[in-house]
MARSE-925788 format. One record per residue (C-alpha): residue number from 1; residue in one letter; z negated, y negated, x. Coordinates in Angstrom, 1 decimal, decimal comma, padded with zeros to 4 digits. Layout:
     n   res        w        v        u
   NUM     A        Z        Y        X
...
//
This chain:
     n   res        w        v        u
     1     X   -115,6   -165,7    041,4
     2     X   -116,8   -162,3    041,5
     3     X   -115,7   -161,5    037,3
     4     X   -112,6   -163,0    038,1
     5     X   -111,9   -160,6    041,1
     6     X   -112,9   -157,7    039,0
     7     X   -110,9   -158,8    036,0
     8     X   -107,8   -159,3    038,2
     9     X   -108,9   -155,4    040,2
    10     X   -109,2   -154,0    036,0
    11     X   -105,4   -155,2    035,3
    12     X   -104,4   -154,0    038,1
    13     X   -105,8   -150,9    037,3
    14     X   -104,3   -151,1    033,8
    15     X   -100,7   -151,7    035,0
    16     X   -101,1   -149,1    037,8
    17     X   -101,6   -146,4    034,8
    18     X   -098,8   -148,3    032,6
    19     X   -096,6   -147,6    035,6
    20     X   -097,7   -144,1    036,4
    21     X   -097,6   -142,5    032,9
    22     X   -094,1   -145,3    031,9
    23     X   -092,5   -145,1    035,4
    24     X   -091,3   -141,6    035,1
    25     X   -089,7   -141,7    032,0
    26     X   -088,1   -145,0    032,7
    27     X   -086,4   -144,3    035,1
    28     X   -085,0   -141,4    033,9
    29     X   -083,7   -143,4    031,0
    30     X   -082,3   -146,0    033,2
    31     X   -080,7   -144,1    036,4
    32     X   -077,9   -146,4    036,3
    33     X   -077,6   -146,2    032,8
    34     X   -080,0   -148,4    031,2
    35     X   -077,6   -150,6    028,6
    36     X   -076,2   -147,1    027,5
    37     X   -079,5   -145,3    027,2
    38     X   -080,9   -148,3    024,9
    39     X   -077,5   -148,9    022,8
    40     X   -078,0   -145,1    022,0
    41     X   -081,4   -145,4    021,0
    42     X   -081,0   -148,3    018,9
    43     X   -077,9   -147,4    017,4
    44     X   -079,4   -143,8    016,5
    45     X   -082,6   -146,0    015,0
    46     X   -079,7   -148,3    013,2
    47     X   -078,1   -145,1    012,1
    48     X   -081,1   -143,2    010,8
    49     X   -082,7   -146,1    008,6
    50     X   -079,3   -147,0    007,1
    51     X   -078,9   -143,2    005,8
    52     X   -082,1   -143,6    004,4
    53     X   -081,6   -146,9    003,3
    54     X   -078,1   -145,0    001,4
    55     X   -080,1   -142,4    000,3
    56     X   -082,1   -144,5   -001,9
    57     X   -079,1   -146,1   -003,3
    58     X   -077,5   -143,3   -003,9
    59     X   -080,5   -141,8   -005,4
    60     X   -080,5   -144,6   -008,3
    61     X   -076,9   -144,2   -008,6
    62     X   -076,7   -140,2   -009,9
    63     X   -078,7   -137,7   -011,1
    64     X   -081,3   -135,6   -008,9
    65     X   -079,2   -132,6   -009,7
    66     X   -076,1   -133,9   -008,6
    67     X   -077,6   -134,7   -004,8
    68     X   -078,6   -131,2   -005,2
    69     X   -075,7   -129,4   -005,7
    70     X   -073,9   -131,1   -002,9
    71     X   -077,1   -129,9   -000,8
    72     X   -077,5   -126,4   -002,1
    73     X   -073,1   -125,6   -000,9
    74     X   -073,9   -127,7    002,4
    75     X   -077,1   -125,2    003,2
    76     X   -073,7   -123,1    004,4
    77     X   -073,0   -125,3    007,5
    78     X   -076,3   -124,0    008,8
    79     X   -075,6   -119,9    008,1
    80     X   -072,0   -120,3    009,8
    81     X   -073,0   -122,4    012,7
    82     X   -074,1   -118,5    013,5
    83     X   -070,3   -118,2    014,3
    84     X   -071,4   -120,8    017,4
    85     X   -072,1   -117,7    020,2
    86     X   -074,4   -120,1    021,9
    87     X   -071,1   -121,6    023,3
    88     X   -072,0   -124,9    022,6
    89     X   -075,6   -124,8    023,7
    90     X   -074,2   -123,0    027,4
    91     X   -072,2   -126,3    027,5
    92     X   -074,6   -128,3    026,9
    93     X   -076,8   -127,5    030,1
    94     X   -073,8   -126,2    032,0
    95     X   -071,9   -129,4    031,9
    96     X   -075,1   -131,5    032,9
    97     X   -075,9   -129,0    036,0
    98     X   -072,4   -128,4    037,3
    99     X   -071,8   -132,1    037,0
   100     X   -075,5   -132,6    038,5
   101     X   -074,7   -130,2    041,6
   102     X   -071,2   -132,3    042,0
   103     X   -069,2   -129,8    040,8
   104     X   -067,1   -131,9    038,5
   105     X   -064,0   -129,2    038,0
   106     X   -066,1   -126,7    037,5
   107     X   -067,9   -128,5    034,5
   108     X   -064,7   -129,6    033,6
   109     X   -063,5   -126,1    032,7
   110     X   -066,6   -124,8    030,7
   111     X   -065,5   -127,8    028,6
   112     X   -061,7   -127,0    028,0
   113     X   -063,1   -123,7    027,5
   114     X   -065,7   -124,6    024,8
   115     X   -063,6   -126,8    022,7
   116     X   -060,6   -123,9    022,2
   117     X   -064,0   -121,8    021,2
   118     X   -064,6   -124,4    018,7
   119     X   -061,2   -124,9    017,4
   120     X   -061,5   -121,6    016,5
   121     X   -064,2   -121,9    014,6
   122     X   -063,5   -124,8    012,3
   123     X   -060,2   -122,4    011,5
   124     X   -063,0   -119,5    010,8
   125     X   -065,4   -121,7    008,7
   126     X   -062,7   -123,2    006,2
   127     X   -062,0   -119,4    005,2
   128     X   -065,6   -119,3    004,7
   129     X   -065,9   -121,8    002,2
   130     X   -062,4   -121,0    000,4
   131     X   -063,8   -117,3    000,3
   132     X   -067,3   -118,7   -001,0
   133     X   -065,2   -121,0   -003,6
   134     X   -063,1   -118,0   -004,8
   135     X   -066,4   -116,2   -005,3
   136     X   -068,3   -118,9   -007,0
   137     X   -065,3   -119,3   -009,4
   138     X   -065,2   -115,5   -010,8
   139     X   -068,7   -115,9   -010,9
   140     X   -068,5   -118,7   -013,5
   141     X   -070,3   -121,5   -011,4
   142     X   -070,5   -125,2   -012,8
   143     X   -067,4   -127,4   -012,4
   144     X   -069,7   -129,7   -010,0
   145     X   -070,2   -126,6   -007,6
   146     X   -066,8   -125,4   -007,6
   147     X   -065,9   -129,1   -006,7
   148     X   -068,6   -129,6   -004,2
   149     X   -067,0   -126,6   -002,6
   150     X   -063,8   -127,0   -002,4
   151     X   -064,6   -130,8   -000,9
   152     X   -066,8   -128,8    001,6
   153     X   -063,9   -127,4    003,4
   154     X   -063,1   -131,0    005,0
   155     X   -067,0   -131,1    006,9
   156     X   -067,0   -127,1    007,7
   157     X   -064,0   -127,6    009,5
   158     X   -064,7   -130,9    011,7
   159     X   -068,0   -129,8    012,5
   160     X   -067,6   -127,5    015,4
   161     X   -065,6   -130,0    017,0
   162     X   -067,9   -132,6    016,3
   163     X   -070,5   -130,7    018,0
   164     X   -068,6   -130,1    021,0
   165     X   -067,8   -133,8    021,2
   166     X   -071,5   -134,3    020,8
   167     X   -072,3   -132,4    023,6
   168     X   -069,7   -133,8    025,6
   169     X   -070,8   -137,3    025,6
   170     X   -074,8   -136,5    025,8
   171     X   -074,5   -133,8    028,6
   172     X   -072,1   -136,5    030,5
   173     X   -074,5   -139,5    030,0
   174     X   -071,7   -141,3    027,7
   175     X   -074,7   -142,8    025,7
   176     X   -072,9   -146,2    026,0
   177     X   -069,9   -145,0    023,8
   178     X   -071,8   -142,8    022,0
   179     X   -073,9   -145,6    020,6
   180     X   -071,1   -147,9    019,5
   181     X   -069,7   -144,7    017,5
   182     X   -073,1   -144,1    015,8
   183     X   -073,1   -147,8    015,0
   184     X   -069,3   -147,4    013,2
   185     X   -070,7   -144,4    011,6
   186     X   -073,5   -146,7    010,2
   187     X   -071,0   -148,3    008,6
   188     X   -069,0   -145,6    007,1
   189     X   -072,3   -145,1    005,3
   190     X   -072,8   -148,6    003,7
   191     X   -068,9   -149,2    002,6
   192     X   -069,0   -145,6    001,2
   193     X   -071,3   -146,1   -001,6
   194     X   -068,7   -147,9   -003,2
   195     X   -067,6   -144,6   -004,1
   196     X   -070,4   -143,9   -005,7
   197     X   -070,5   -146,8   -007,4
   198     X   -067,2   -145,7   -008,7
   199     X   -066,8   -142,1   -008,9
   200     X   -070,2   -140,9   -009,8
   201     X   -071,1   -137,8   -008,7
   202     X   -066,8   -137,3   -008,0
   203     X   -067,6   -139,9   -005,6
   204     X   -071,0   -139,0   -004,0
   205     X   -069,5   -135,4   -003,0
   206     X   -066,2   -137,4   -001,3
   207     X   -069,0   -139,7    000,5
   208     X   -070,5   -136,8    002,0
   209     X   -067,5   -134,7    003,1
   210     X   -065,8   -137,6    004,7
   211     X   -068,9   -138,5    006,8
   212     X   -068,3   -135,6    009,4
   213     X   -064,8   -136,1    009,7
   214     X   -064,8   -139,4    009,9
   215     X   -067,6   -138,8    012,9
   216     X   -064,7   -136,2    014,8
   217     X   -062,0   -138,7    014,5
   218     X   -064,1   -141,5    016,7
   219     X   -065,5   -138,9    019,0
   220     X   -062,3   -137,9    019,3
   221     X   -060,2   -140,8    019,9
   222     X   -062,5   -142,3    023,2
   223     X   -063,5   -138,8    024,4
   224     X   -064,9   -138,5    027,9
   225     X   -062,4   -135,8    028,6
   226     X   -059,2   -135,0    027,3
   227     X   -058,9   -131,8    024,7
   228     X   -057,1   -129,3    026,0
   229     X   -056,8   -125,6    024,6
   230     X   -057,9   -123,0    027,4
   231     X   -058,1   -119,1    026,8
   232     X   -060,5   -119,1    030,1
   233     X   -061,9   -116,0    029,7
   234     X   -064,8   -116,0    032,8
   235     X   -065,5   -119,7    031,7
   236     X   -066,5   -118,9    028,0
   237     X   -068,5   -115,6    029,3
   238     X   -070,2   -117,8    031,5
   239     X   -071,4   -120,0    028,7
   240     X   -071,6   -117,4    025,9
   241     X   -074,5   -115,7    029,3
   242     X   -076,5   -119,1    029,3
   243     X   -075,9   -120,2    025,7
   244     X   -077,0   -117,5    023,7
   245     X   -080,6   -117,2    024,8
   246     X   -080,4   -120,6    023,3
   247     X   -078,7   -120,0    020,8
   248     X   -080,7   -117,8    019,3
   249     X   -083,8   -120,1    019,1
   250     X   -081,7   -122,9    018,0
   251     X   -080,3   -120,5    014,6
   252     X   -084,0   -119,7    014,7
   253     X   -085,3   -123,5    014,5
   254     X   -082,3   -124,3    012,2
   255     X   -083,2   -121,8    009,7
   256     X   -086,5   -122,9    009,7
   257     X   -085,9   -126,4    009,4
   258     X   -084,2   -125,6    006,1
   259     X   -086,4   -123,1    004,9
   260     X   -087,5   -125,3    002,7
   261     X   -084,6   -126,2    001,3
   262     X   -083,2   -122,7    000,8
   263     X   -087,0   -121,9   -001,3
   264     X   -086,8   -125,0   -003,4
   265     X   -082,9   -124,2   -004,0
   266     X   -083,4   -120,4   -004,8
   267     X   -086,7   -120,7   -006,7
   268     X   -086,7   -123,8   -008,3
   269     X   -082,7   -124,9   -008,9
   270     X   -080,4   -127,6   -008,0
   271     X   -082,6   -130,5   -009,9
   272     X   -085,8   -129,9   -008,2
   273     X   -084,1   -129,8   -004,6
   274     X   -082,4   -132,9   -005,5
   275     X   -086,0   -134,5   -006,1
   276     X   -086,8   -133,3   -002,7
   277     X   -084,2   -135,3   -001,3
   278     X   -086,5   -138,1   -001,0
   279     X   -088,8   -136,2    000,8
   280     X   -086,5   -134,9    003,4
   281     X   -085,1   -138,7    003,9
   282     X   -088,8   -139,5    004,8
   283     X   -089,2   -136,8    007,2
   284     X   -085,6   -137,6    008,8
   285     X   -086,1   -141,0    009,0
   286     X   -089,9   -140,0    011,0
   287     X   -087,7   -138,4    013,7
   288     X   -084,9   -140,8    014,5
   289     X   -086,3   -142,5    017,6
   290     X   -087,9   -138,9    018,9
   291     X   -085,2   -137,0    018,3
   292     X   -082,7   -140,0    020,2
   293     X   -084,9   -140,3    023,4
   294     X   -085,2   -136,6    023,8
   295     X   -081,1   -136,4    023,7
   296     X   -081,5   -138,6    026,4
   297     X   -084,0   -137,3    028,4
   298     X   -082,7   -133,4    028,5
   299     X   -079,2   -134,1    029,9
   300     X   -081,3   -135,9    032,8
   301     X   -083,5   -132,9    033,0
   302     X   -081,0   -130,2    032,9
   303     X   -079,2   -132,9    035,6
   304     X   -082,1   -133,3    037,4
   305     X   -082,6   -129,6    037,7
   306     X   -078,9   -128,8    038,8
   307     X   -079,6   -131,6    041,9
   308     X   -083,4   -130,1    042,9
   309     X   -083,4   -126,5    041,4
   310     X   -087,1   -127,5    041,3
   311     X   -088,9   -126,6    038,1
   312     X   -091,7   -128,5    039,2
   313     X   -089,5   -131,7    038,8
   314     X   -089,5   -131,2    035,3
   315     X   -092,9   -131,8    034,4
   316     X   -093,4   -135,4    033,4
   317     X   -090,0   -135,7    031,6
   318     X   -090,8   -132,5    029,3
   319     X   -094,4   -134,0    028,5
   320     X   -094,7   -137,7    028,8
   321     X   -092,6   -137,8    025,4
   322     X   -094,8   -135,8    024,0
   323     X   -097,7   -138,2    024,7
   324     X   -095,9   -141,2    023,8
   325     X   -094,4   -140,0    020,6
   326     X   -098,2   -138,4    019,2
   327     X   -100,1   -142,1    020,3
   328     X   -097,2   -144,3    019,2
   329     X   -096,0   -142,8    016,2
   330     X   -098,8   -142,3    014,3
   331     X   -099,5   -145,8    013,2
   332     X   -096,5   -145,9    011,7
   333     X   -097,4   -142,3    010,3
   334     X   -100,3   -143,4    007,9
   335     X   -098,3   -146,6    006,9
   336     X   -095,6   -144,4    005,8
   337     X   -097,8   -142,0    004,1
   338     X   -099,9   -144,8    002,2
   339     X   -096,4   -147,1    001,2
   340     X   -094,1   -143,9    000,1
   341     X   -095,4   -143,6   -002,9
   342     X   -095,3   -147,3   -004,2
   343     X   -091,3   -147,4   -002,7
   344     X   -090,6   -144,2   -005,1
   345     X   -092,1   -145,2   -008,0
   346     X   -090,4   -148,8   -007,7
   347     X   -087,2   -148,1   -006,4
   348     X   -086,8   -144,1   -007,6
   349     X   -088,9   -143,6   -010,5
   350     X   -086,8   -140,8   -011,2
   351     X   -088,1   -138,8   -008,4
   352     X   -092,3   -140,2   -008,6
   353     X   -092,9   -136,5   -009,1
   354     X   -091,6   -135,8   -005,4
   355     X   -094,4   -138,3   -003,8
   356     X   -096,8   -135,9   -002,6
   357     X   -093,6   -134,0   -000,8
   358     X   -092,6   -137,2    000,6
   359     X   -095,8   -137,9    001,7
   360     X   -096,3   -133,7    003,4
   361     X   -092,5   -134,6    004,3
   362     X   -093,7   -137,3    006,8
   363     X   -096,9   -135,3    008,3
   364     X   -094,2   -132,6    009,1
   365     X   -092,1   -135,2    010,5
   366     X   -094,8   -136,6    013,1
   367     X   -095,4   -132,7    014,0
   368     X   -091,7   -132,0    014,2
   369     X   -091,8   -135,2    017,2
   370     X   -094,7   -133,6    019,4
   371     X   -092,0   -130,5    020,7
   372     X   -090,0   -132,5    023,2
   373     X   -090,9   -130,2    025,8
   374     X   -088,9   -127,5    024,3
   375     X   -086,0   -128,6    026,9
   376     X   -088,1   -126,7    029,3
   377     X   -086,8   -123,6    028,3
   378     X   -083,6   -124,3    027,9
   379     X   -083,1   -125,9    031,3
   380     X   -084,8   -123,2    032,8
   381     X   -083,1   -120,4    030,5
   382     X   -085,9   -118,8    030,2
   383     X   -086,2   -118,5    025,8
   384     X   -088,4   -115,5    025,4
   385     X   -091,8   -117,2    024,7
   386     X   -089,7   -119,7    022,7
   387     X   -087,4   -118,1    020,5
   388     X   -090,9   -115,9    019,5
   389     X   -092,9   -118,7    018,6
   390     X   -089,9   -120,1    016,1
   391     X   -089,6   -116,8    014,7
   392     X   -093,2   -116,7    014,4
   393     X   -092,8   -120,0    012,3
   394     X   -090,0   -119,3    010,6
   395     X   -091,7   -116,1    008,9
   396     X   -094,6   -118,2    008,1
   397     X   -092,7   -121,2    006,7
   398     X   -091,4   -118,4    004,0
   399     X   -094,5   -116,3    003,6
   400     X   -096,6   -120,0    002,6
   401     X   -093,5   -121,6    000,8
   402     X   -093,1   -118,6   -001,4
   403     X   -096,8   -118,7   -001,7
   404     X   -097,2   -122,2   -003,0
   405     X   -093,9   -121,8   -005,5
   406     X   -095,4   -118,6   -006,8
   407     X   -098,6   -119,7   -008,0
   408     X   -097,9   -123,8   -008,0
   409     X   -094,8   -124,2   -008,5
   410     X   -094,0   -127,4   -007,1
   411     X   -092,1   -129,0   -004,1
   412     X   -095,1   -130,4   -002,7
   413     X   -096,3   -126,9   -001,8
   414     X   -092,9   -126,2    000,1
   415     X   -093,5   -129,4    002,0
   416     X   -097,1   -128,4    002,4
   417     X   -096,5   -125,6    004,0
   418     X   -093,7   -127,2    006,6
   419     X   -096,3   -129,3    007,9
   420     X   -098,8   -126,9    008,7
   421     X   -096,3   -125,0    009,9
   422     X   -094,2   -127,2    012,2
   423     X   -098,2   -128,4    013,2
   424     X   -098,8   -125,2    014,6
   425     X   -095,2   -124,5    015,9
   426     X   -095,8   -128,3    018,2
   427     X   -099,0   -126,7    020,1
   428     X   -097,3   -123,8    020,6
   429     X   -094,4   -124,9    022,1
   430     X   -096,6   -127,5    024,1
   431     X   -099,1   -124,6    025,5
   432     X   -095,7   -122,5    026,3
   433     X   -093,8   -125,0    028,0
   434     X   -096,5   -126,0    030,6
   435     X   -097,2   -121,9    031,5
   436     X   -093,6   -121,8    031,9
   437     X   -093,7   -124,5    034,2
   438     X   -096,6   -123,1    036,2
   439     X   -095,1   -119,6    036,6
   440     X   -091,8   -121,2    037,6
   441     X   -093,7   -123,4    040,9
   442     X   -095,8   -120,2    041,4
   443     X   -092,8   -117,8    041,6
   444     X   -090,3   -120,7    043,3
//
């Protein structure tokens, strides 16, 4: 009698911790919202396997150096995003706390407000490309780029706007719609490799412009609010004031993220970046259920925060993801790492020179998982210690990347250094986050 009493007091014990450490973050998921949360995060899982699922295909369909040209002209959606003024990234926090603090007009006309200011942009970034295609042209570039290009005006311009749809839908807690839109996008990408299969490379370049506008038109036709052009001058300050602390870090994590792309690309040519296609694929495919929870969770912290103006409420959402992502992804971690390099040289023996990359690709993808508590900062708007630390890591990601091409040569030491790199960037962020936190309930 007395084992079973203590068995029955240890599981109660167990579940009590279960509940403490899952209770939290549950019910910030749910709040209402549960069947929307989890369509999101299972259409965003559905999503990010069938891309790399595609990529495969498409990897046995063309040549390496094809992939890479199309990646090497869309490397320019991350300089213009520059163009963004932190507009976006004000909206998203600004739309979550006005709505959060019941101010529903109010968060209504950041919105109006952010989508003429990305209207504009998408006007802005297609004379970007035609400029670069001009120049590329009298420059004598290959057919393939100057095509690439000119195909690359249709995703510069729809991707502001999808952006601010994005944001829309996330800040509001639309995750229900959201997820049967990523679920129609997962389909785009399986009946456009027919295009592939017919066009070649012709078709693999139309396959990827078309997957951003086709992504704006069914944002666009079940919008939370309707679009509406407004030259609100106060409204966009406001947000241009909150968003480009942000913004600044999010440029900063942006160019880092395809630091390695831009080293491989200037140092080592189209074909080699097209072999590390594979690799990036791997790491994407690492972050798809991370990167789709966190979504979720900030628009309930920054909403959270507009309700209680209490940093101190902040503090198991920011870091219980943190926990649950390093314990339960890193089974799947070393099963990637150990199976990567018999799928490549089955499937893609084309690219069995990229399986070390793949296999750093995936490492840097666990790391790039553990920095969920990053919303911290931007809730609070506080980006100091933040945008420093990705600066920090962005100058390193170069100084090693250049390093390993320099005297290896090879892709595998570009992806070697990204994991160290985004390894060092998660403890970082981690250690900076909870001394925010601390400072914020000492000073509050």
């Amino acid at each position: 009698m007395g084992l079973s009493a203590t068995s029955i007091w240890k599981r109660s014990q167990r579940a009590e911790i279960v509940r403490k450490l899952l209770g939290p973050v549950l019910r910030a998921l749910q709040a209402g919202e549960s069947k929307g949360t989890a369509l999101y995060a299972l259409s965003s899982a559905l999503k990010g396997f069938v891309h790399m699922g595609c990529t495969v295909v498409v990897a046995r369909l063309v040549l390496p150096e094809d992939i890479g040209v199309w990646k090497s002209v869309a490397l320019l959606n991350t300089y213009m995003s520059l163009l963004e003024l932190g507009v976006l990234k004000g909206l998203t926090r600004q739309y979550a706390l006005h709505q959060g603090a019941g101010d529903q007009d109010l968060a209504v006309s950041r919105a109006h407000a952010a989508g003429t200011h990305a209207a504009v942009r998408s006007i802005a970034n297609v004379l970007i490309v035609l400029v670069a295609l001009v120049s590329a042209r009298s420059r004598g570039s290959s057919p393939k780029t100057l095509v690439a290009l000119a195909l690359f005006t249709l995703p510069a311009a729809a991707n502001p706007l999808w952006s601010y749809y994005e944001v829309l839908y996330r800040s509001g807690r639309d995750f229900w719609m959201l997820g049967w839109i990523q679920i129609a996008e997962s389909g785009y990408l399986v009946l456009s490799l027919g295009l592939v299969l017919l066009g070649d490379w012709v078709g693999l370049f139309i396959r990827c412009a078309g997957m951003l506008p086709v992504g704006l038109a069914l944002r666009h036709a079940w919008r939370p609010i309707p679009f509406r052009l407004s030259w609100d001058v106060r409204a966009l300050r406001d947000l241009v004031r909150v968003g480009l602390k942000v913004v600044v870090g999010a440029h900063v994590y942006s160019l880092l993220m395809v630091g390695d792309h831009t080293l491989i690309a200037g140092m080592l040519g189209p074909e080699a970046l097209g072999r590390y296609s594979v690799a990036t694929a791997a790491q994407a495919a690492m972050a798809v259920w991370p990167t789709s929870c966190n979504r979720v969770l900030y628009s309930h912290m920054a909403f959270r925060f507009g309700k209680t103006r209490q940093a101190s409420s902040l503090g198991r959402l920011a870091f219980l993801p943190v926990l649950y992502n390093a314990v339960l992804l890193l089974v799947p971690t070393l099963v990637l790492c150990c199976a990567v390099g018999p799928v490549i040289s089955f499937l893609l023996p084309r690219y069995a020179d990229g399986i070390p990359a793949a296999r750093w690709m995936i490492v840097a993808g666990y790391f790039a998982c553990l920095r969920s508590s990053a919303a911290v900062f931007t809730t609070l708007n506080r980006m100091r210690e933040y945008t420093v630390l990705l600066a920090g890591a962005l100058g390193l990601m170069y100084v090693l990347g250049w390093l390993g091409i320099r005297y290896l040569g090879t892709i595998e030491s570009v992806a070697m250094a990204k994991a160290v790199t985004l390894a060092l960037l998660a403890g970082g962020v981690n250690l900076a986050a909870y001394r925010s936190l601390q400072r914020s309930a000492i000073n509050g």
